[in-house]
PDB file with one MODEL, atoms N, CA, C and O in Angstrom:
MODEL        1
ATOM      1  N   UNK A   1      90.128  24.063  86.631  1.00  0.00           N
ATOM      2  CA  UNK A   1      90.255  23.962  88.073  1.00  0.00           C
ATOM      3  C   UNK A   1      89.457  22.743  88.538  1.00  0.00           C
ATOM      4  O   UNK A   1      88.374  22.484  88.014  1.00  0.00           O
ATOM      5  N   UNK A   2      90.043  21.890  89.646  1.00  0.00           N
ATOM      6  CA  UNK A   2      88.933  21.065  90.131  1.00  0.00           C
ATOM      7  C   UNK A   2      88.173  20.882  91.086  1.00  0.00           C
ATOM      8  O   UNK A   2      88.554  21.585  92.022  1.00  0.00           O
ATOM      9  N   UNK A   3      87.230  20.260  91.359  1.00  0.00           N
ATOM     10  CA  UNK A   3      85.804  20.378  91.827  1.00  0.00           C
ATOM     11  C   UNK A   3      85.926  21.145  93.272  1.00  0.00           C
ATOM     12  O   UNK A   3      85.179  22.028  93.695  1.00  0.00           O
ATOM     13  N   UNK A   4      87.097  20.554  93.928  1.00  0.00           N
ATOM     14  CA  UNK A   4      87.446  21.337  95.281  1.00  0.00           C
ATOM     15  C   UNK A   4      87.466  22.272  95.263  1.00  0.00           C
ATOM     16  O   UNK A   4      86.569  22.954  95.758  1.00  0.00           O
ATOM     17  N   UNK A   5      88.733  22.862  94.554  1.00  0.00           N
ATOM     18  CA  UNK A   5      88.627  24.190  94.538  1.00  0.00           C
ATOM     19  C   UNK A   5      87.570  25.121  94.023  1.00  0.00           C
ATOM     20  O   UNK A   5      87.344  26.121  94.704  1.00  0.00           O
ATOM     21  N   UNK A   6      86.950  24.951  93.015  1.00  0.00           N
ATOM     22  CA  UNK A   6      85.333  25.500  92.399  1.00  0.00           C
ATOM     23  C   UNK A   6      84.291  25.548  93.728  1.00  0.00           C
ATOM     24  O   UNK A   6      83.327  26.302  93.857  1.00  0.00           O
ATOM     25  N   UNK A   7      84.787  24.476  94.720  1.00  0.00           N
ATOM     26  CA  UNK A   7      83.790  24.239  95.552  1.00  0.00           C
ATOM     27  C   UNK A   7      84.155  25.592  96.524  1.00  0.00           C
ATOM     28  O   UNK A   7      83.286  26.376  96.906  1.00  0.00           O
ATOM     29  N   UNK A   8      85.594  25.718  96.852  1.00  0.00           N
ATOM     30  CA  UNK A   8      85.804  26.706  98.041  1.00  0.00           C
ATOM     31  C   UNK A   8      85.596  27.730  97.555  1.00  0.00           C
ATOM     32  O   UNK A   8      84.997  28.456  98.348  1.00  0.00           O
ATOM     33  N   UNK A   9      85.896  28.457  96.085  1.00  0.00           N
ATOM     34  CA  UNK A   9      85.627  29.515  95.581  1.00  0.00           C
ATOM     35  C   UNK A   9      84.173  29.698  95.725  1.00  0.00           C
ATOM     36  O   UNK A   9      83.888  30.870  95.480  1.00  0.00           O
ATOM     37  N   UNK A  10      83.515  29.241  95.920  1.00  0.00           N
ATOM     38  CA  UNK A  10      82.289  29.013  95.606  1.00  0.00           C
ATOM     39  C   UNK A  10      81.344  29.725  97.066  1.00  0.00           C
ATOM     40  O   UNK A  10      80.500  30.598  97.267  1.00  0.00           O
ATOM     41  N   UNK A  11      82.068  28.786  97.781  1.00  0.00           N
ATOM     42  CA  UNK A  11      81.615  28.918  99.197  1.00  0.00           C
ATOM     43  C   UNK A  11      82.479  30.240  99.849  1.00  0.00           C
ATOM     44  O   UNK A  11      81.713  30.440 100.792  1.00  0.00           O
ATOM     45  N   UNK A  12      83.243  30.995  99.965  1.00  0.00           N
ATOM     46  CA  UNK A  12      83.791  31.631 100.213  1.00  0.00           C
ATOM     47  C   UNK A  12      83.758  33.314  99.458  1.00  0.00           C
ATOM     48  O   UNK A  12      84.211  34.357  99.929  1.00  0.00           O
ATOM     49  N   UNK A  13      82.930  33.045  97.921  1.00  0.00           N
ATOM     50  CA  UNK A  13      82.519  34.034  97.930  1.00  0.00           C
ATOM     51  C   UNK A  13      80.456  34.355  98.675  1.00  0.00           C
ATOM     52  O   UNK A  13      79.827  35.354  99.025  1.00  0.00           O
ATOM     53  N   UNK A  14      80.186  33.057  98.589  1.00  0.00           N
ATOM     54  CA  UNK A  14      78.730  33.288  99.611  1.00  0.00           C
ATOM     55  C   UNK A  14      79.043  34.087 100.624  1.00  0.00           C
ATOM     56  O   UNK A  14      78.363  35.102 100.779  1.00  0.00           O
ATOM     57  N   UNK A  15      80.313  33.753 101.674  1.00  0.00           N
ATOM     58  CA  UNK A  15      80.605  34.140 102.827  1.00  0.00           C
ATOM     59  C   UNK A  15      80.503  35.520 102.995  1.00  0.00           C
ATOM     60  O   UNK A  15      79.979  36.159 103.908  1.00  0.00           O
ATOM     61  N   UNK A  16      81.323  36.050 101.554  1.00  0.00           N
ATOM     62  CA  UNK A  16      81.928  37.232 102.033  1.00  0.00           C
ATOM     63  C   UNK A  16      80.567  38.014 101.430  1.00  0.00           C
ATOM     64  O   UNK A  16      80.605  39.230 101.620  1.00  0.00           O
ATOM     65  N   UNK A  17      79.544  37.591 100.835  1.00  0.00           N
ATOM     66  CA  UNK A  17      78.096  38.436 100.110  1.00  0.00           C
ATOM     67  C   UNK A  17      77.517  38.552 101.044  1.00  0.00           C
ATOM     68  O   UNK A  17      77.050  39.647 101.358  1.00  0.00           O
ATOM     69  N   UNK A  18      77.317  37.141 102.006  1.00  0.00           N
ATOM     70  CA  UNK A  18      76.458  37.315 103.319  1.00  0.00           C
ATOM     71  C   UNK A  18      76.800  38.433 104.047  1.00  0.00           C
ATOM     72  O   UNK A  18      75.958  39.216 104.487  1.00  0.00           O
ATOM     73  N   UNK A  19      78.082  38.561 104.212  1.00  0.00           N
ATOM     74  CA  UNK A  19      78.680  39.308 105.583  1.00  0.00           C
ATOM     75  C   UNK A  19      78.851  40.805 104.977  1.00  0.00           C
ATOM     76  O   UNK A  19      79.049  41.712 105.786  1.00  0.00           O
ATOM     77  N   UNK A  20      78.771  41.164 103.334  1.00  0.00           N
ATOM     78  CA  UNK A  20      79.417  42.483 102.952  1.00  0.00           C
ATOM     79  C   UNK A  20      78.331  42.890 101.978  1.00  0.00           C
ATOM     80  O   UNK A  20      78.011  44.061 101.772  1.00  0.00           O
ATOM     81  N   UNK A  21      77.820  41.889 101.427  1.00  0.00           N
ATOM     82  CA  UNK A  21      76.639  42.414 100.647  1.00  0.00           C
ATOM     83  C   UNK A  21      77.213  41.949  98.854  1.00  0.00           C
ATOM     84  O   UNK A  21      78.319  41.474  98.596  1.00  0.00           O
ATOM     85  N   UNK A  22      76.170  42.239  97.883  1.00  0.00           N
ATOM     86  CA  UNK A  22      76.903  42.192  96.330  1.00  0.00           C
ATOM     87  C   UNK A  22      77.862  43.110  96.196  1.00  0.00           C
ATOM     88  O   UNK A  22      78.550  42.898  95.198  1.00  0.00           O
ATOM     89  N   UNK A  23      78.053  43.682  96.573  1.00  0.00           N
ATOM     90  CA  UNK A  23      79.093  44.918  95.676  1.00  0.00           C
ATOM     91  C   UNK A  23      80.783  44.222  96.838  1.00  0.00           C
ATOM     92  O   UNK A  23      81.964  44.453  96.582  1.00  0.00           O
ATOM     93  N   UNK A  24      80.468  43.756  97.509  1.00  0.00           N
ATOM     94  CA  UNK A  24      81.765  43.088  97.701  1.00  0.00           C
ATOM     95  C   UNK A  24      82.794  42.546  96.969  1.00  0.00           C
ATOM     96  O   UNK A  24      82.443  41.837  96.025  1.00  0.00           O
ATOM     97  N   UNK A  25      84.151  42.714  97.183  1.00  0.00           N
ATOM     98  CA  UNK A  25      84.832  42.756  95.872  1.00  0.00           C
ATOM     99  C   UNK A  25      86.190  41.813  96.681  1.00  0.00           C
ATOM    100  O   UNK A  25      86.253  41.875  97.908  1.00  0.00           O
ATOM    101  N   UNK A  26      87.062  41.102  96.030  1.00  0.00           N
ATOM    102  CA  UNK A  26      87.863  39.756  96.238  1.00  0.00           C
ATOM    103  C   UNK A  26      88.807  40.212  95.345  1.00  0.00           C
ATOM    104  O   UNK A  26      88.520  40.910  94.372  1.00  0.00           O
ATOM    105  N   UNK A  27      90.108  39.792  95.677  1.00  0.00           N
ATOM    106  CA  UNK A  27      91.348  38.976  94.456  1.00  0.00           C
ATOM    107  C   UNK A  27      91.524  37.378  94.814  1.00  0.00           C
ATOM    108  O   UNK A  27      91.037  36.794  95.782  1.00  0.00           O
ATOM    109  N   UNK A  28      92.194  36.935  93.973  1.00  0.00           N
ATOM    110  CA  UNK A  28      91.776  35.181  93.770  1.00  0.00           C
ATOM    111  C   UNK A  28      93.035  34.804  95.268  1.00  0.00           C
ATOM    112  O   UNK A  28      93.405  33.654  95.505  1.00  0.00           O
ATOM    113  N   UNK A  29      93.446  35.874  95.990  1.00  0.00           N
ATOM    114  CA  UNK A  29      94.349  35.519  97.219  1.00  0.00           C
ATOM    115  C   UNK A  29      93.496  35.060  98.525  1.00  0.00           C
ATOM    116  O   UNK A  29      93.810  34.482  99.566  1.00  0.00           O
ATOM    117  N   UNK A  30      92.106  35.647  97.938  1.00  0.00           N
ATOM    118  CA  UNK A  30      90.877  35.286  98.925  1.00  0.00           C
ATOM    119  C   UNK A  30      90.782  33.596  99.236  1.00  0.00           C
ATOM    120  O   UNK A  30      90.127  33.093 100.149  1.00  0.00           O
ATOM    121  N   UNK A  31      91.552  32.917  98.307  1.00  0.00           N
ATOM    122  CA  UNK A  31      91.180  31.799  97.984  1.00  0.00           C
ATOM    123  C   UNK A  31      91.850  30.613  98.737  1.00  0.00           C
ATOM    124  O   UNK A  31      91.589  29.411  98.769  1.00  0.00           O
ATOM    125  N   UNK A  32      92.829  31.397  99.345  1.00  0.00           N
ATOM    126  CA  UNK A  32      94.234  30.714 100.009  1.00  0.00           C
ATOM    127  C   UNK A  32      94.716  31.344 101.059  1.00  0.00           C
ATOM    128  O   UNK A  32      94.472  32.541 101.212  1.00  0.00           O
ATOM    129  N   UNK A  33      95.485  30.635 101.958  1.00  0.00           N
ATOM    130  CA  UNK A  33      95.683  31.066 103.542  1.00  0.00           C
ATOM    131  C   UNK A  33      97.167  31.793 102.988  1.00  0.00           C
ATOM    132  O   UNK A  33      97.634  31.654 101.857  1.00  0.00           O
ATOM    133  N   UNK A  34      97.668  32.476 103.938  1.00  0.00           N
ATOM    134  CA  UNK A  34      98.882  33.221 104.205  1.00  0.00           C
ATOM    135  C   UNK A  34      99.991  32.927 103.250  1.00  0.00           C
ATOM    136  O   UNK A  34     100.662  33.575 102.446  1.00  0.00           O
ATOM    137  N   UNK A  35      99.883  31.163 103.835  1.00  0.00           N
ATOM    138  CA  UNK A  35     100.914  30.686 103.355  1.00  0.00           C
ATOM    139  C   UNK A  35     100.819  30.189 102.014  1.00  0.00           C
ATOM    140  O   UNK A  35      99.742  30.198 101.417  1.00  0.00           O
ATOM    141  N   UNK A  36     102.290  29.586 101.303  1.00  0.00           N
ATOM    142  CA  UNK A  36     101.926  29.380  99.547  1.00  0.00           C
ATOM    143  C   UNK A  36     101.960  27.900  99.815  1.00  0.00           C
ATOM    144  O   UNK A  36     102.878  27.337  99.218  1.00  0.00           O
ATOM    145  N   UNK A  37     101.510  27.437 100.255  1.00  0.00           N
ATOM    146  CA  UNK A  37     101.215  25.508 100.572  1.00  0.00           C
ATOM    147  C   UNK A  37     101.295  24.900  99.643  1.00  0.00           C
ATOM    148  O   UNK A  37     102.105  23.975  99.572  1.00  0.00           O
ATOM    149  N   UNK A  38     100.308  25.295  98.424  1.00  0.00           N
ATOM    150  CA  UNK A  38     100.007  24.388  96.739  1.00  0.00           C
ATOM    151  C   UNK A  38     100.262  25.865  96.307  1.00  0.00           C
ATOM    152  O   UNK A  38      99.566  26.874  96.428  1.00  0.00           O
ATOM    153  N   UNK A  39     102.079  25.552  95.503  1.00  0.00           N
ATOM    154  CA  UNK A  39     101.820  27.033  94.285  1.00  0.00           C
ATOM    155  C   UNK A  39     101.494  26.595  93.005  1.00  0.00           C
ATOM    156  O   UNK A  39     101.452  27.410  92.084  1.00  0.00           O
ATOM    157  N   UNK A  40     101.258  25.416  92.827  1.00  0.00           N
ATOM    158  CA  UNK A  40     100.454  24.664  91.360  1.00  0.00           C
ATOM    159  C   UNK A  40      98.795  25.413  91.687  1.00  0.00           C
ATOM    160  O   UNK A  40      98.233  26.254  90.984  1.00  0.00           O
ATOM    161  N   UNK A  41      98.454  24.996  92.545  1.00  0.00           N
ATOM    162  CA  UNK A  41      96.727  25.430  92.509  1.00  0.00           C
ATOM    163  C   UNK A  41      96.830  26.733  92.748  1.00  0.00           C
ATOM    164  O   UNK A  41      95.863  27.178  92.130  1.00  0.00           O
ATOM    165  N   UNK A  42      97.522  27.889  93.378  1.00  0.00           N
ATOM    166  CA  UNK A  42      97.825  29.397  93.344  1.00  0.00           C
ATOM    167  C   UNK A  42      98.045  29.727  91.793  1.00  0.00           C
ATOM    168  O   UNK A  42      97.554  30.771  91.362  1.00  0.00           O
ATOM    169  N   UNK A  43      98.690  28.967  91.019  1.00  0.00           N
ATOM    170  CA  UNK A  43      99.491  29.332  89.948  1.00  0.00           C
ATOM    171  C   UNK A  43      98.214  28.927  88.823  1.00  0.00           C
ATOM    172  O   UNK A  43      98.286  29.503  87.738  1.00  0.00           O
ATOM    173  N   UNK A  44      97.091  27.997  89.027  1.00  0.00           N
ATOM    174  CA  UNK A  44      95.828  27.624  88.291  1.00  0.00           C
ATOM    175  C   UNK A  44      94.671  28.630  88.510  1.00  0.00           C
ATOM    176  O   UNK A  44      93.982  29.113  87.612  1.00  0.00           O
ATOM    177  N   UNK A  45      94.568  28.859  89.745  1.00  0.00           N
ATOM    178  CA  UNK A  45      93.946  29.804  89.858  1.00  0.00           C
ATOM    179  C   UNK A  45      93.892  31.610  89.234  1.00  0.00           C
ATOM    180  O   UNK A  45      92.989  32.407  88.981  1.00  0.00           O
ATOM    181  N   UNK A  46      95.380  31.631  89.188  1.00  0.00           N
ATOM    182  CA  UNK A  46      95.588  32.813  88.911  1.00  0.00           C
ATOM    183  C   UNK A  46      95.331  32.833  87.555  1.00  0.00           C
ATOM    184  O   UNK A  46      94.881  33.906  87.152  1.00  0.00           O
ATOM    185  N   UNK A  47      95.534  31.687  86.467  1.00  0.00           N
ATOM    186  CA  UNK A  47      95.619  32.016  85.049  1.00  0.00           C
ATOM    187  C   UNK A  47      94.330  31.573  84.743  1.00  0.00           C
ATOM    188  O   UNK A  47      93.916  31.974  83.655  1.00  0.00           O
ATOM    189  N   UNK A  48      93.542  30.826  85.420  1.00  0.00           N
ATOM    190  CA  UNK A  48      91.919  31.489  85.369  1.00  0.00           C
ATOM    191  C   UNK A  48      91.424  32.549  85.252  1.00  0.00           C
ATOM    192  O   UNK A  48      90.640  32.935  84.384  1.00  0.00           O
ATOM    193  N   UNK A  49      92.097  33.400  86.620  1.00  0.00           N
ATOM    194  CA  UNK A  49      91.792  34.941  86.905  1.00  0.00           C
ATOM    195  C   UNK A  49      92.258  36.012  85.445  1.00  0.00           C
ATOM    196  O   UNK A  49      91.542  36.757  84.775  1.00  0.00           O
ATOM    197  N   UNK A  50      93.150  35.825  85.377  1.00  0.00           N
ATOM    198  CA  UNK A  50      94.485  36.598  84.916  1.00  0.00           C
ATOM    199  C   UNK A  50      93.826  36.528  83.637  1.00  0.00           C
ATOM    200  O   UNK A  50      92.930  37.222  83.155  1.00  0.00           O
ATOM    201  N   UNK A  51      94.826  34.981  82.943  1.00  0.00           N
ATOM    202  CA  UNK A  51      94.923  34.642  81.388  1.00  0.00           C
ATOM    203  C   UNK A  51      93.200  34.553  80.829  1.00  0.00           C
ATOM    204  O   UNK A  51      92.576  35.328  80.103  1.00  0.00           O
ATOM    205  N   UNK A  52      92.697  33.039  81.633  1.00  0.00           N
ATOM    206  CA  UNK A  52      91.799  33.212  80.622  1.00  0.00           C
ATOM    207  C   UNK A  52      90.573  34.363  80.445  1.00  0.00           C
ATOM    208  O   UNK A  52      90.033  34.586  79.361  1.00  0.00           O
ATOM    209  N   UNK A  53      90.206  35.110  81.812  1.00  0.00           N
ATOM    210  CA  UNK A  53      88.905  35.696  82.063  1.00  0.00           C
ATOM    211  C   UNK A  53      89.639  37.081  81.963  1.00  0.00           C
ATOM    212  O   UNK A  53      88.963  38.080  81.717  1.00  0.00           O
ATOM    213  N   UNK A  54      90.738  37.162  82.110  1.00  0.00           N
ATOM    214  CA  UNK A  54      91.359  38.958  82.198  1.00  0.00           C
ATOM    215  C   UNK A  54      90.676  40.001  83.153  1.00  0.00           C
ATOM    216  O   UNK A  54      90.370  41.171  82.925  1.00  0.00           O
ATOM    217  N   UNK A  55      90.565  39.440  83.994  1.00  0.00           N
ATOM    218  CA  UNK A  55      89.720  39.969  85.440  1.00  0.00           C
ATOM    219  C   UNK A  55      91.014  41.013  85.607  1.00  0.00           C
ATOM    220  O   UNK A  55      92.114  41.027  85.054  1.00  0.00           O
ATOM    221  N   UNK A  56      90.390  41.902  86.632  1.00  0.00           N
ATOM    222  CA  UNK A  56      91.128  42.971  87.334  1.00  0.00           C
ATOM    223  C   UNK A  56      91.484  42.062  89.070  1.00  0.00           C
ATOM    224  O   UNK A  56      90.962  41.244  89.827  1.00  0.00           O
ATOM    225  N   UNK A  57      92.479  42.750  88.965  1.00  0.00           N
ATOM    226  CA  UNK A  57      92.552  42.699  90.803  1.00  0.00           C
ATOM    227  C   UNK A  57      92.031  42.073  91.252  1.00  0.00           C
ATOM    228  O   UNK A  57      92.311  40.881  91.378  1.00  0.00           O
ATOM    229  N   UNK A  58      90.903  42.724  91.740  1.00  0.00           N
ATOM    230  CA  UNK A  58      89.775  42.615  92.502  1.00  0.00           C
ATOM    231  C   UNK A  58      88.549  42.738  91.779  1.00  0.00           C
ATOM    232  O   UNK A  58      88.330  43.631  90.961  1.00  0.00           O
ATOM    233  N   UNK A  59      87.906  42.005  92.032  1.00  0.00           N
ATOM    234  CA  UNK A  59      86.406  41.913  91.049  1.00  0.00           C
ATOM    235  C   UNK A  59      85.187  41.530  92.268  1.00  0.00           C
ATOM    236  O   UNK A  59      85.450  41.451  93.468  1.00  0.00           O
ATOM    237  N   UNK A  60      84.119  41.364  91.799  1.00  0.00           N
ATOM    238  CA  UNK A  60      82.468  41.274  92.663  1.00  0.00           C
ATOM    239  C   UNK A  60      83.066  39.782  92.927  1.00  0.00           C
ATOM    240  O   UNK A  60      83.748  38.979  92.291  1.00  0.00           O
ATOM    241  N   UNK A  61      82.325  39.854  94.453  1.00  0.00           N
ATOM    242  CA  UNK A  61      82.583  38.088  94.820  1.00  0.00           C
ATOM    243  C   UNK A  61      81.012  37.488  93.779  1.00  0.00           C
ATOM    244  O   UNK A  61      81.173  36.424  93.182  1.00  0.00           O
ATOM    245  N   UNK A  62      80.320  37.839  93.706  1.00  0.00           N
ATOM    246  CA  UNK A  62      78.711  37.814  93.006  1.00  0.00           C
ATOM    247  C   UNK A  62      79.321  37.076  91.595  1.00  0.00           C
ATOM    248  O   UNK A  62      79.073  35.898  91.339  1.00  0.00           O
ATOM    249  N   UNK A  63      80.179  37.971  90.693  1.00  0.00           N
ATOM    250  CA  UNK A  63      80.468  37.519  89.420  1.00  0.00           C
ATOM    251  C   UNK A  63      81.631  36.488  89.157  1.00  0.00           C
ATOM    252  O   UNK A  63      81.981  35.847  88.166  1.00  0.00           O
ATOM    253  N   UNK A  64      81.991  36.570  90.187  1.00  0.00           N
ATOM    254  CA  UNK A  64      83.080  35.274  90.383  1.00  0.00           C
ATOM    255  C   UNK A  64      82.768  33.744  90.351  1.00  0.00           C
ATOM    256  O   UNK A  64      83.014  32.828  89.565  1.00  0.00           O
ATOM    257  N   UNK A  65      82.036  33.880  91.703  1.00  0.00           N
ATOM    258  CA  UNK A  65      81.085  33.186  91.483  1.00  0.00           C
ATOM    259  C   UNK A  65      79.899  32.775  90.794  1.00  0.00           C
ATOM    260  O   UNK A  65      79.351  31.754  91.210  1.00  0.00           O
ATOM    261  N   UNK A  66      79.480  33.285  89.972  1.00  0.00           N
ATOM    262  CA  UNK A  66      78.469  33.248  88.842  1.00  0.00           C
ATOM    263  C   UNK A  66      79.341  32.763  87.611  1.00  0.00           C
ATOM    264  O   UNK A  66      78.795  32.097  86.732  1.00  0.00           O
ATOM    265  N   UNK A  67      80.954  33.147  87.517  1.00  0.00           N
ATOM    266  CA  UNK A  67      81.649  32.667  86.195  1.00  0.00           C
ATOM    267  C   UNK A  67      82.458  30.826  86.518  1.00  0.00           C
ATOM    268  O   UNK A  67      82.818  30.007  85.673  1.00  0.00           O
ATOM    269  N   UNK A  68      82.496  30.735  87.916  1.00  0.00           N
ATOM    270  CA  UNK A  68      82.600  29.550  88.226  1.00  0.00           C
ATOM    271  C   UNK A  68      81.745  29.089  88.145  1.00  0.00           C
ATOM    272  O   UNK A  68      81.829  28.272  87.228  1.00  0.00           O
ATOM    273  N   UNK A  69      80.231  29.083  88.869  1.00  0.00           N
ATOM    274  CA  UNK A  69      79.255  28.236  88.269  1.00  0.00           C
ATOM    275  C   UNK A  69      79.106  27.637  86.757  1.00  0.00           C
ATOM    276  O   UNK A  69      78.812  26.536  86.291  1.00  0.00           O
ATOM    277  N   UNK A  70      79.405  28.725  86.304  1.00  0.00           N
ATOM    278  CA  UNK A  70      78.753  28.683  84.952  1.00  0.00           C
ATOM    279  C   UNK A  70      80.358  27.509  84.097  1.00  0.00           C
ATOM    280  O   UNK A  70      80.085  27.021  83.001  1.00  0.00           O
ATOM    281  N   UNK A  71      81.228  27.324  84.449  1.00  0.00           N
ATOM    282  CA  UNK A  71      82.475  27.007  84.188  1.00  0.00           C
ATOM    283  C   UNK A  71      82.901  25.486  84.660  1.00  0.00           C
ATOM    284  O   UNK A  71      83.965  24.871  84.604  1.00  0.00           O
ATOM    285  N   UNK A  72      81.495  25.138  85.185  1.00  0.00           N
ATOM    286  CA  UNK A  72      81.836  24.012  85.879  1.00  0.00           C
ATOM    287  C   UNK A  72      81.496  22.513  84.488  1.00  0.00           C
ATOM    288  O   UNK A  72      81.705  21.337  84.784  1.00  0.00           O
TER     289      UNK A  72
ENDMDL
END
């Protein structure tokens, strides 16, 4: 993924820790507005989620962010 997007994932799970706490929980749709604008970066994102990490659904915004950091 690149730096942008690492960056919004990034920032957007802070958002939702600030406002909900750690146990707050996301799917990678958190990541993108309504609409499918870029389905290349929907479609990168997901096989991040999906293929390589085999995440569920919905997972901790906390560890998401902690596996992007660490991924950068």
């Amino acid at each position: 993924m690149d730096k942008e997007i690492r960056a919004k994932i990034i920032t957007i799970c802070d958002e939702k820790i600030q406002k909900k706490g750690n146990a707050v929980g996301l799917s990678f749709y958190a990541f993108f507005s309504n609409k499918n604008s870029n389905p290349k970066l929907l479609m990168e994102v997901a096989t991040w989620w999906i293929q390589k990490h085999q995440l569920n659904h919905f997972e901790k915004a906390i560890t998401i962010k902690e596996m992007v950091v660490k991924d950068l």
